[in-house]
N, C-alpha and C positions, 0 to 999 in steps of 0.2 A: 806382578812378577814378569819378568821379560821374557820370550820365548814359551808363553800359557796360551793355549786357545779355549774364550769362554765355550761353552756349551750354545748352541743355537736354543732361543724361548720355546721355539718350537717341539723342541724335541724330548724336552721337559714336560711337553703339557699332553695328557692324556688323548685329549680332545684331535690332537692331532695326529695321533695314531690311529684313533677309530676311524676317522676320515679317510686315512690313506687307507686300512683296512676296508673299509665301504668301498673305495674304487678297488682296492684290487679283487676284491670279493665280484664286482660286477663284470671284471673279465677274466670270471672263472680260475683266477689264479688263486687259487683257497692254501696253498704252502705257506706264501709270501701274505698272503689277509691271516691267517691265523697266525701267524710270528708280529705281524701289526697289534692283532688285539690282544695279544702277549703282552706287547708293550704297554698300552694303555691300562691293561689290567695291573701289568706290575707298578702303573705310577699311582694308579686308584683302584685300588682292588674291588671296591665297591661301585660296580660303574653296573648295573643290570644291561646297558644296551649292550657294551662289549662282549660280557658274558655270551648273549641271547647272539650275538653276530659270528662269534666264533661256534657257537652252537651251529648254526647254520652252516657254514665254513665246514666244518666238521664232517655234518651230516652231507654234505653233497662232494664231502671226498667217501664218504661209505664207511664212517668211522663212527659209528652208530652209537657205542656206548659212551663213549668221549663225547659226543656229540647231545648226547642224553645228562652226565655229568657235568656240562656248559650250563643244559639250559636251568637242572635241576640249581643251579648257584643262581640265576636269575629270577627265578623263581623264589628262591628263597629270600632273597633283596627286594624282590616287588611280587609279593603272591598275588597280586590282581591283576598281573602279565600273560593274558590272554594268547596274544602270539605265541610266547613263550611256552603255553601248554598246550597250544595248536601242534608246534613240530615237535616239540617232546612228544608229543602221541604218534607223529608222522615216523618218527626215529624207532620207535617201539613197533611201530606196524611192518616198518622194512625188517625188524629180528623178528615177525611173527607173533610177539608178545600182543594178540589182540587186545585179552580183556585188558588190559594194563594201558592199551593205546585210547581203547574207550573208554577207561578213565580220566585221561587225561585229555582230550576231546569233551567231555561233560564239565570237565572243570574250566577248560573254554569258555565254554556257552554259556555255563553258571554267572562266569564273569560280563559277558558280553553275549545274550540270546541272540541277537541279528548277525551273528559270525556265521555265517551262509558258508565260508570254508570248510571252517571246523565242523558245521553239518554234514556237508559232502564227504568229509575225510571220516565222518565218524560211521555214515553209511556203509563206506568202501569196509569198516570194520567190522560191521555187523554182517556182511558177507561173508566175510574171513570165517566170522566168528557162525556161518548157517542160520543169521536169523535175518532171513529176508524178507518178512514183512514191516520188522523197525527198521530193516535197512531202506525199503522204500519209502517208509515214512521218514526217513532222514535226511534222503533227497530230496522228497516231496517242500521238506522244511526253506533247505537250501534253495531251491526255486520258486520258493515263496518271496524269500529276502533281497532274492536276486534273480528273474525271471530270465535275464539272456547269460545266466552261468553256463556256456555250453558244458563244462567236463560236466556240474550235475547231471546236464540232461543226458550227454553219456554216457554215463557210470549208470543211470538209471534203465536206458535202453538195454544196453549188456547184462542187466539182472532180468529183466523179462526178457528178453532171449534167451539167458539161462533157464528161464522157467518156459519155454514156451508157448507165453505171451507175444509171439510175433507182430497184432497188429498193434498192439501198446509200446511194443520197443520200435517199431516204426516210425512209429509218433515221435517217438523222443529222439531219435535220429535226425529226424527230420526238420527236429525244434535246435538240436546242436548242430547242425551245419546252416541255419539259418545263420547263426551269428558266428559262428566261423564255418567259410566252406573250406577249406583248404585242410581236413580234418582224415588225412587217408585210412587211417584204420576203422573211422565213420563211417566210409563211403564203402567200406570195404563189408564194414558189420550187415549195412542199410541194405547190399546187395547179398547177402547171409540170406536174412529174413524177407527179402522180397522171393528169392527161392521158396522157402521155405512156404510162402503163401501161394505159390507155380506163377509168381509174375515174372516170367522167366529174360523179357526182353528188357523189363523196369531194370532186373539184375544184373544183366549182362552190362547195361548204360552204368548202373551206381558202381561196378569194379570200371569199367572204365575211365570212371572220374577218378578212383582210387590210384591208378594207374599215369593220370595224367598227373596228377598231382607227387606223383611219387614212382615214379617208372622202376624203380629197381624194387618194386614191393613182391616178393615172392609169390604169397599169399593170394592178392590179386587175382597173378596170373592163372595159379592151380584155382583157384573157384571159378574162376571166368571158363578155364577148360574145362570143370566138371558139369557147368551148367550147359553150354555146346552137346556135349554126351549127352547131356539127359533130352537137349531137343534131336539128335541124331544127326546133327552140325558138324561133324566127325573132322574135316579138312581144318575149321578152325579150333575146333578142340585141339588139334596135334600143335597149330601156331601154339597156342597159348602154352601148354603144357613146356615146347621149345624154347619160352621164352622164361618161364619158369625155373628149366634145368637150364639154362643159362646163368642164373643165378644161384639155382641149387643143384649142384650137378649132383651130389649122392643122392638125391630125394629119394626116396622108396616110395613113396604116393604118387608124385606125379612122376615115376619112371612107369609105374604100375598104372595110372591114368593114359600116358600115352600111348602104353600097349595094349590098353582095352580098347582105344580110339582106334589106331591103327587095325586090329582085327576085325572093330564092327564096320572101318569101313571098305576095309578086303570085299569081309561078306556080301554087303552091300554092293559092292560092283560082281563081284561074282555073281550075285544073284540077279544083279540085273543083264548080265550078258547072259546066263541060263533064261532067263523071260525073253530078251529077242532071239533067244536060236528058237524056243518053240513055236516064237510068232510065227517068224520065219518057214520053221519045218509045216506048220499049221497052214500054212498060206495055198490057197486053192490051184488045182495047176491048170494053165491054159488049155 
């Protein structure tokens, strides 16, 4: 019939929705990829990859239960869809729902034991959930599978720090910024617990790497000025603290940090011009 435009093959075919959904999914445009695998889904509603992509989609707009409802149809299409029970558990742990997220993390691994992910995410849950010795053993698992996993190794360090375990979460610190240095909340932890053990110069260098790596890092700055304080480094306590409220001008810590500094080191000079006027007064006369 004259004046008809066919339909493009293309746009007919599922396959080419999920595609375009895959790219747009990979530049974060999760509106325009979830309306893709819309499409795909409505040409073959039985597609488990779609399903399990908009899941994703979903989950990383923070659409958690939608996102959970994706994967759950994926699942139910391919129950041996490992992935698929990986972030369904991931989905469930961002609402808090742990035990529920560690079920489906087990059903993971059930499928696929060497999912070193789903170990590591299933750790992060047994934390949630206070049982931090299957949670180390969770890690321990994930590091087995995958020995240069840095987040296992720290997600492992921040549990013995929680517990402190200082020179064990060192270690693990130490083992995750091996394979990625560039890990600022790492560099920032690793100078935590190097405190913590009074290696006071080691910490000062590890927030500084934290810092080079990530200059506008708040946190950094206030630990790097508390540690100043604690050696009686007063002058640079007050920089850092300054460069902190810079970032955090309300802070109540470090406003409260830089007025301890500023007072110890009043005293401190006070006290040191009180010590030469005595010398002075004390001095023998001709």
């Amino acid at each position: 019939m004259l004046g008809t435009k066919s339909k493009s093959p293309e746009i007919e075919n599922h396959h080419y929705w999920y595609d375009q959904g895959t790219v747009l999914l990979k530049q974060n445009l999760y509106v325009e990829a979830i309306a893709s695998y819309d499409m795909a889904i409505e040409i073959h509603s039985e597609y488990p990859q779609a399903w399990y992509s908009r899941g994703t989609a979903l989950r990383k707009s923070e659409r958690y239960e939608e996102a959970i409802a994706s994967y759950d149809t994926a699942i139910k299409l391919k129950p041996s869809y490992y992935q698929a029970w990986n972030l369904r558990g991931v989905a469930l742990f961002m609402l808090s729902q742990y035990q529920n997220a560690l079920d489906s993390f087990d059903k993971a691994i059930g499928f696929k034991y060497d999912y070193y992910q789903a170990w590591n995410n299933r750790g992060s849950t047994l934390v949630g959930l206070g049982d931090y010795k299957e949670a180390i053993l969770s890690y321990d698992e994930a590091i087995r599978f995958h020995p240069n996993f840095y987040q296992a190794w720290n997600n492992r360090g921040n549990l013995l720090r929680k517990l402190q375990q200082f020179s064990k979460a060192l270690t693990c610190y130490e083992e995750a910024l091996k394979y990625q240095s560039n890990l600022y909340e790492t560099w920032n932890n690793k100078g935590t617990v190097l405190a913590s053990l009074e290696r006071y110069d080691q910490a000062i260098a590890a927030y500084g790497q934290a810092i080079r790596v990530k200059p506008d890092y708040y946190l950094a700055w206030y630990n790097r000025g508390q540690v100043f304080v604690t050696l009686e480094r007063y002058q640079e306590a007050i920089a850092s603290y300054d460069q902190a409220l810079k970032l955090q001008p309300e802070s109540y810590e470090a406003l409260n940090g830089r007025e301890t500094a500023v007072q110890r080191f009043q005293s401190l000079k006070d006290q040191s011009l009180k010590d030469e006027e005595i010398a002075t007064n004390s001095s023998p006369e001709e």
